[in-house]
C-alpha positions as CSV (number, residue, x, y, z in Angstrom):
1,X,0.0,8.4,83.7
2,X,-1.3,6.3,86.6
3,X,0.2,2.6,87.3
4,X,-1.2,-0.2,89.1
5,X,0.7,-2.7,91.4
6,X,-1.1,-5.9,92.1
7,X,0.0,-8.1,94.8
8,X,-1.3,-11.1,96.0
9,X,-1.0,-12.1,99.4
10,X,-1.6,-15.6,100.9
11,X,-0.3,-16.0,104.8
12,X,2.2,-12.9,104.1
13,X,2.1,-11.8,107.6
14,X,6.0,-13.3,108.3
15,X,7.6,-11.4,105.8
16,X,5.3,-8.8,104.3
17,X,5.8,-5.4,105.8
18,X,9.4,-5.7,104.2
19,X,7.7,-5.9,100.9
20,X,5.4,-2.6,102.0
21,X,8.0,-1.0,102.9
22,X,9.7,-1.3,100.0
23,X,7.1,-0.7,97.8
24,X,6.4,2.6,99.4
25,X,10.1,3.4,98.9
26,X,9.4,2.5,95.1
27,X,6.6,4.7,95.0
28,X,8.5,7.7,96.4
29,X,7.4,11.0,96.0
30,X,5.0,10.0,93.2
31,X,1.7,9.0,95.5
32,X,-0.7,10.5,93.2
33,X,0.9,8.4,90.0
34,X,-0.1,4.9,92.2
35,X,-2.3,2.4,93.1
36,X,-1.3,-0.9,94.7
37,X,-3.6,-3.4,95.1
38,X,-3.2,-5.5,98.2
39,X,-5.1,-8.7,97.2
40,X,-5.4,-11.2,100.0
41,X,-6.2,-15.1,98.6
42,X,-8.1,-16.2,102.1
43,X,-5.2,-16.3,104.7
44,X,-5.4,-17.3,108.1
45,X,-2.4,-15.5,109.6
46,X,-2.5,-11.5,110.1
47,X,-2.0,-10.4,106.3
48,X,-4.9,-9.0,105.9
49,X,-4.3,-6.7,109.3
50,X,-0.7,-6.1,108.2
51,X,-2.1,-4.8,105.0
52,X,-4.7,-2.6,106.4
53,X,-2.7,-0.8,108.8
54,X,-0.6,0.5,105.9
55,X,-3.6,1.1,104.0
56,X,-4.4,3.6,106.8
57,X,-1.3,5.4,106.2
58,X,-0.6,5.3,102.7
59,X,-3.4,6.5,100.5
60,X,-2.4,4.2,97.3
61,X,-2.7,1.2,99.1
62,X,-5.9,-0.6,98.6
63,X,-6.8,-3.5,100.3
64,X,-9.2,-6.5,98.8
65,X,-9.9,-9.4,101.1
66,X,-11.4,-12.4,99.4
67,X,-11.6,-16.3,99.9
68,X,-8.9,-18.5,98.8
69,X,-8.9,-19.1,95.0
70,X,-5.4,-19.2,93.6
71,X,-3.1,-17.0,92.4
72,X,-4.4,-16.7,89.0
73,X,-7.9,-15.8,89.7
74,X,-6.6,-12.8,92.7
75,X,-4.5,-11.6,89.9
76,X,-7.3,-11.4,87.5
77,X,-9.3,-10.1,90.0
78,X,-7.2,-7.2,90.5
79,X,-6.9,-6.6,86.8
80,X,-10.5,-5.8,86.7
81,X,-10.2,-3.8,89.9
82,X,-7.0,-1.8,88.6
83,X,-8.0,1.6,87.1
84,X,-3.8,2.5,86.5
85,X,-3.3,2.9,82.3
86,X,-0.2,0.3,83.0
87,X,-0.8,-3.0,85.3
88,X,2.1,-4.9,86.8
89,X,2.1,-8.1,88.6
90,X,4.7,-8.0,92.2
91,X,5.1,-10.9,94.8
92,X,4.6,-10.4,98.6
93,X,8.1,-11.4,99.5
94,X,10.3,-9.3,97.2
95,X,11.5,-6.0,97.2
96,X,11.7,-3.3,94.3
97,X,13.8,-0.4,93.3
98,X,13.8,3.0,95.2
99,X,11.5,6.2,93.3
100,X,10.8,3.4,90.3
101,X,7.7,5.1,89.6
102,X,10.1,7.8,87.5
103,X,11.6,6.2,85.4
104,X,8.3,4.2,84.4
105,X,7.2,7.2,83.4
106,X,9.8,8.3,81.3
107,X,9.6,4.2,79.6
108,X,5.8,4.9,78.9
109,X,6.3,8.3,76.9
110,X,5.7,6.0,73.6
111,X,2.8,4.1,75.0
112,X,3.7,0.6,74.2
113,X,1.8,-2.0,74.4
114,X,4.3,-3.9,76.8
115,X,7.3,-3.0,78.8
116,X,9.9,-5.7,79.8
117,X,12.2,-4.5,82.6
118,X,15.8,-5.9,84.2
119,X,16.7,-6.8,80.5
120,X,20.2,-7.5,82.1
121,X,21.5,-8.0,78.5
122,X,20.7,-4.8,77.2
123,X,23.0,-1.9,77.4
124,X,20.3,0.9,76.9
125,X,16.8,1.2,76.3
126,X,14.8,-0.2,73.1
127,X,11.3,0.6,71.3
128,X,10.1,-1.3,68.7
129,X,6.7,-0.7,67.2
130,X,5.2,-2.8,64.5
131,X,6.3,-6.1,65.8
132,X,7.4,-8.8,63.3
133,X,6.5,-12.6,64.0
134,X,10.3,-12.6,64.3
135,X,10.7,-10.2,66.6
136,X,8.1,-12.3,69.0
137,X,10.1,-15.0,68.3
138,X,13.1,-13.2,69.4
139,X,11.0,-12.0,72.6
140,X,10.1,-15.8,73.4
141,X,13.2,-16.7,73.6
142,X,14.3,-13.3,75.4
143,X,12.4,-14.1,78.3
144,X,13.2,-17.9,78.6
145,X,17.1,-16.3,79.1
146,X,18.5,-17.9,82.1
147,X,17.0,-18.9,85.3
148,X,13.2,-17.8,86.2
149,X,12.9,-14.7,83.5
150,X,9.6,-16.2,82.2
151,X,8.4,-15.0,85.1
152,X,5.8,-12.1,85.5
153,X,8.5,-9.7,87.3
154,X,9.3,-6.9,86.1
155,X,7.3,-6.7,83.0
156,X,4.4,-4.0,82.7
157,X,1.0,-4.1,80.5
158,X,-1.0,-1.1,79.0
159,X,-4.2,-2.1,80.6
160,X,-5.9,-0.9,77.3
161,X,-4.3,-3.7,75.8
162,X,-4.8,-6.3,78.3
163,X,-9.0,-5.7,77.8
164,X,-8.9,-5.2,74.1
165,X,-7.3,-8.7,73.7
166,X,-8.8,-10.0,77.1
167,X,-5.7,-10.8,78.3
168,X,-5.8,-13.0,81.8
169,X,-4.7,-15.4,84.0
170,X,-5.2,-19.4,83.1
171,X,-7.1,-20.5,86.2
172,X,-6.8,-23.6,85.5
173,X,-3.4,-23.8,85.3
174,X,-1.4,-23.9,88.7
175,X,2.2,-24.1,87.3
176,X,3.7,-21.6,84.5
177,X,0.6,-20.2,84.3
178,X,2.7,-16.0,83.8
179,X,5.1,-18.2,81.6
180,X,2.1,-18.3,79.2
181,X,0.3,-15.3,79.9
182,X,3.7,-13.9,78.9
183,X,3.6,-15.7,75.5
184,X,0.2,-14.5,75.1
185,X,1.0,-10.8,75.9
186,X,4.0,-10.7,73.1
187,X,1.3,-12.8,70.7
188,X,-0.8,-9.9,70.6
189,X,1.3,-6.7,71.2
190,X,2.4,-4.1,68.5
191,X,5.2,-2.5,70.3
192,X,7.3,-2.9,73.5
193,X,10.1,-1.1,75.5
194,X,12.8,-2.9,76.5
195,X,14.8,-1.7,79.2
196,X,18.1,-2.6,81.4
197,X,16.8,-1.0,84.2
198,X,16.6,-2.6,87.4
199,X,13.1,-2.8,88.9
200,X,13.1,-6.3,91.0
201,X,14.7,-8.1,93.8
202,X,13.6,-11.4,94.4
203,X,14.3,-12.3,97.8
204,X,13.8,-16.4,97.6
205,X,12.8,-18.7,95.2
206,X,9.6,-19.6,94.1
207,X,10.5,-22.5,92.9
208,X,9.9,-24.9,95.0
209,X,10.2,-28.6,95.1
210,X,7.3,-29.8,96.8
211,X,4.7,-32.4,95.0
212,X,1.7,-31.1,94.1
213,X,-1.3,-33.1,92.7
214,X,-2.1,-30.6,90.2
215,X,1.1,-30.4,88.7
216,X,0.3,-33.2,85.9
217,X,-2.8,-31.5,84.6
218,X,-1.1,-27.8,84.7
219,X,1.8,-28.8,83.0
220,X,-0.1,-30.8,79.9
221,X,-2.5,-28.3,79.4
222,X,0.4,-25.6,79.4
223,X,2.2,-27.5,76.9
224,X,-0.8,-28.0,75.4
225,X,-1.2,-24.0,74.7
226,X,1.9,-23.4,74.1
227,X,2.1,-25.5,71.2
228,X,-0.9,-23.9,69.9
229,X,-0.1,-20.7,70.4
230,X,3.8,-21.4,68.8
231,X,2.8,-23.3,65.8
232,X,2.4,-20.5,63.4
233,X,5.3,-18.6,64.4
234,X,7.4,-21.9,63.1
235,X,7.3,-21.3,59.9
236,X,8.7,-18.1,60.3
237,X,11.7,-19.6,62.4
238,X,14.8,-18.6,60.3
239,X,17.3,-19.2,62.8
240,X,16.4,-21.8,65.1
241,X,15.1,-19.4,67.7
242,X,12.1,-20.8,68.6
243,X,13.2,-24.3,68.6
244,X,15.5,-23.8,71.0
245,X,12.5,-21.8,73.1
246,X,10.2,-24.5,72.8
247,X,12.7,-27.4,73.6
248,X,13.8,-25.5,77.1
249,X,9.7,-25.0,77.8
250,X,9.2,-28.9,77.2
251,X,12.4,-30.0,78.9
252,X,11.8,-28.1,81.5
253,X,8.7,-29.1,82.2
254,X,9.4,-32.8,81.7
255,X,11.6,-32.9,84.3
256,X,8.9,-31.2,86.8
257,X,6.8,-34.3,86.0
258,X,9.2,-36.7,87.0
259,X,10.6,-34.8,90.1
260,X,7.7,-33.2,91.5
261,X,4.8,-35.8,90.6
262,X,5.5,-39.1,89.3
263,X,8.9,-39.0,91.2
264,X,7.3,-38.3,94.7
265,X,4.6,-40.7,93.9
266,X,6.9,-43.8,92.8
267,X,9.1,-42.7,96.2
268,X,6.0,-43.5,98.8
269,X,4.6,-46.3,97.0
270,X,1.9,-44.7,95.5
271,X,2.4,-45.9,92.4
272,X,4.9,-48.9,91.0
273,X,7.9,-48.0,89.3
274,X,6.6,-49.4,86.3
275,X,3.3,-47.5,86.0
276,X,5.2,-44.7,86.7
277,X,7.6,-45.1,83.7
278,X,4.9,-46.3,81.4
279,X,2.9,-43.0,82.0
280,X,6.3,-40.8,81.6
281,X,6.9,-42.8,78.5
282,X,3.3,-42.4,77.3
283,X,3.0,-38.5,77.9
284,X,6.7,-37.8,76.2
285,X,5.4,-39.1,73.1
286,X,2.0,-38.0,73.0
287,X,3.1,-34.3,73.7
288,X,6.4,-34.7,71.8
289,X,8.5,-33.5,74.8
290,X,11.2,-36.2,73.5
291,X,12.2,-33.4,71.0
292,X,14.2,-31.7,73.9
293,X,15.9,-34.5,75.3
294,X,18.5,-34.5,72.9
295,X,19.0,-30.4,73.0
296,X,22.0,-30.2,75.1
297,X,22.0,-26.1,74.9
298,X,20.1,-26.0,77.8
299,X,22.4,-27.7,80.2
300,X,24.0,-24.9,82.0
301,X,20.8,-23.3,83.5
302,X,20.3,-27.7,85.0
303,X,21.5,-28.9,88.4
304,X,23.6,-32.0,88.2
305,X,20.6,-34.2,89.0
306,X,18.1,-32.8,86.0
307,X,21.8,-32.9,83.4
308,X,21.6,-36.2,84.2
309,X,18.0,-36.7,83.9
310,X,18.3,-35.3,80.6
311,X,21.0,-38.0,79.3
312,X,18.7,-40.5,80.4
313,X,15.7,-39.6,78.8
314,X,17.5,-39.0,75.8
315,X,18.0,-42.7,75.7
316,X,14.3,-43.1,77.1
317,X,15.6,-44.6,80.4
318,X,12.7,-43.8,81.9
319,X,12.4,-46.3,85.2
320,X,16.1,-45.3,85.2
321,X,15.4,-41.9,85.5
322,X,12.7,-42.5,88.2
323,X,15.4,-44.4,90.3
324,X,18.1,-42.0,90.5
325,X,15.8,-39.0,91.3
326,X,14.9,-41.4,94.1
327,X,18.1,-41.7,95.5
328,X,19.3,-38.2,94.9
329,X,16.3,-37.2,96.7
330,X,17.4,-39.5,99.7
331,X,21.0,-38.3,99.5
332,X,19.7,-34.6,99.3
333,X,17.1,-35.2,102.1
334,X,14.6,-33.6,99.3
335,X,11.3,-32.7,101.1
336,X,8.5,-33.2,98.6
337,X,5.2,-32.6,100.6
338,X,4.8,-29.5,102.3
């Protein structure tokens, strides 16, 4: 059994021979049972020299220099590059468990089609073949657990089953876009391991709170898909389970809009407080986030400020809302543009 790592790299240089270093640590003694993709998204700092050197001395490191197109496209670049019968996604700037590469290979002995690691909530490790609509359903929500688990950490693909369902990477998506590769992963699988052991360290966050223009585009057409891609498992929602998914993806995502693009925009005068609510207004009822606001179960992984934000919009105080993310982000001394 062979596994590829791919990483994409984009002005790395600060921080990234930590992550080598630790990757070769996670490889261990299992060379031959590796490859790891060093994929380098155009930088202009010394990544791509950084990467090479360790190229040099470690065999399983390969090392793909390409112009800048986003993160989504380098990692479905390197999924046509990988050759490993498993594919995992790893950042630059995080670190991963020492000799990992044996216990993968004891989690792959079943050959599912999936493997979801650092299931925190588990006590030991799960199989189940034949999944149910339910069971996705119960993996929807599994991954929408707590803070940043919808993330592609720690979860591994047969690449088999990533090219017999062309599996990829929404490039034209800039925000959640391993959120819904995620979704679209457990749509199609027939069997996944699910495992408490620890594979990932994530050093920062990569969350961050700058504007971005794309933001309102991303985050519409991912609601878009994910609507689509829930609506037949609905019907099948005995206990709730998916509602409560699908109201933490839209709150969540609401709030981005108002604090990291209509917010910022509003803030420097872009745009007037009032075409700012009007569009916020317009877009929560077209794409029926206003189901969420209401759904108060999703409070304790919310800052003060977005708890806050969510009582408002529940009344549809939506210049409101605008105004105190203003002043919180003057109080704060938020930094939106990078």
């Amino acid at each position: 059994m062979k596994f590829s790592f791919i990483v994409p790299m984009y002005d790395s240089a600060t921080y990234l021979a930590k992550t080598l270093d630790s990757i070769v640590a996670m490889v261990g003694q299992k060379k031959e049972a590796a490859e790891v993709l060093l994929l380098d998204d155009g930088s202009t700092d010394d990544t791509v020299e950084i990467a090479r050197k360790y190229a040099t001395d470690y065999t399983f490191f390969k090392v793909f220099a390409n112009p800048h197109q986003g993160v989504s496209a380098t990692r479905n670049f390197g999924i046509s590059k990988a050759t490993g019968d498993y594919i995992t996604f790893i950042d630059s700037d995080d670190i991963f468990a020492a000799d990992f590469i044996e216990i993968l290979e004891s989690l792959t002995i079943k050959k599912p089609d999936i493997i979801l690691a650092d299931i925190e909530t588990l006590a030991t490790e799960t199989f189940v073949s034949d999944l149910t609509a339910s069971q996705k359903i119960s993996l929807f929500k599994l991954i929408n657990r707590g803070r940043g688990n919808t993330g592609i950490g720690s979860k591994f693909f047969k690449r088999s089953f990533l090219l017999e369902y062309a599996l990829s990477f929404a490039e034209d998506i800039a925000i959640s876009e391993d959120a819904l590769f995620n979704y679209q992963a457990i749509d199609r699988a027939k069997s996944i391991v699910l495992t408490p052991q620890k594979f990932y360290y994530v050093l920062d966050s990569h969350t961050l709170p700058y504007y971005n223009p794309k933001i309102l585009n991303s985050e519409l057409k991912y609601r878009q898909e994910t609507a689509k891609l829930f609506a037949h498992y609905f019907t099948k929602d005995d206990a709730g389970e998916l509602q409560w998914t699908d109201n933490k993806i839209k709150l969540l995502g609401f709030i981005k809009l108002v604090d990291r693009y209509f917010g910022p925009r509003y803030n420097i005068k872009e745009i007037s407080l009032r075409e700012a609510a009007s569009s916020l207004r317009e877009i929560a009822e077209k794409y029926e986030y206003t189901t969420s606001f209401n759904d108060e179960r999703h409070d304790d992984v919310l800052g003060l400020r977005y708890r806050v934000f969510r009582r408002l919009l529940a009344k549809r105080f939506y210049r409101t809302t605008l105004i105190f993310n203003k002043y919180m982000d003057k109080i704060k001394k938020t930094q939106r543009w990078k």
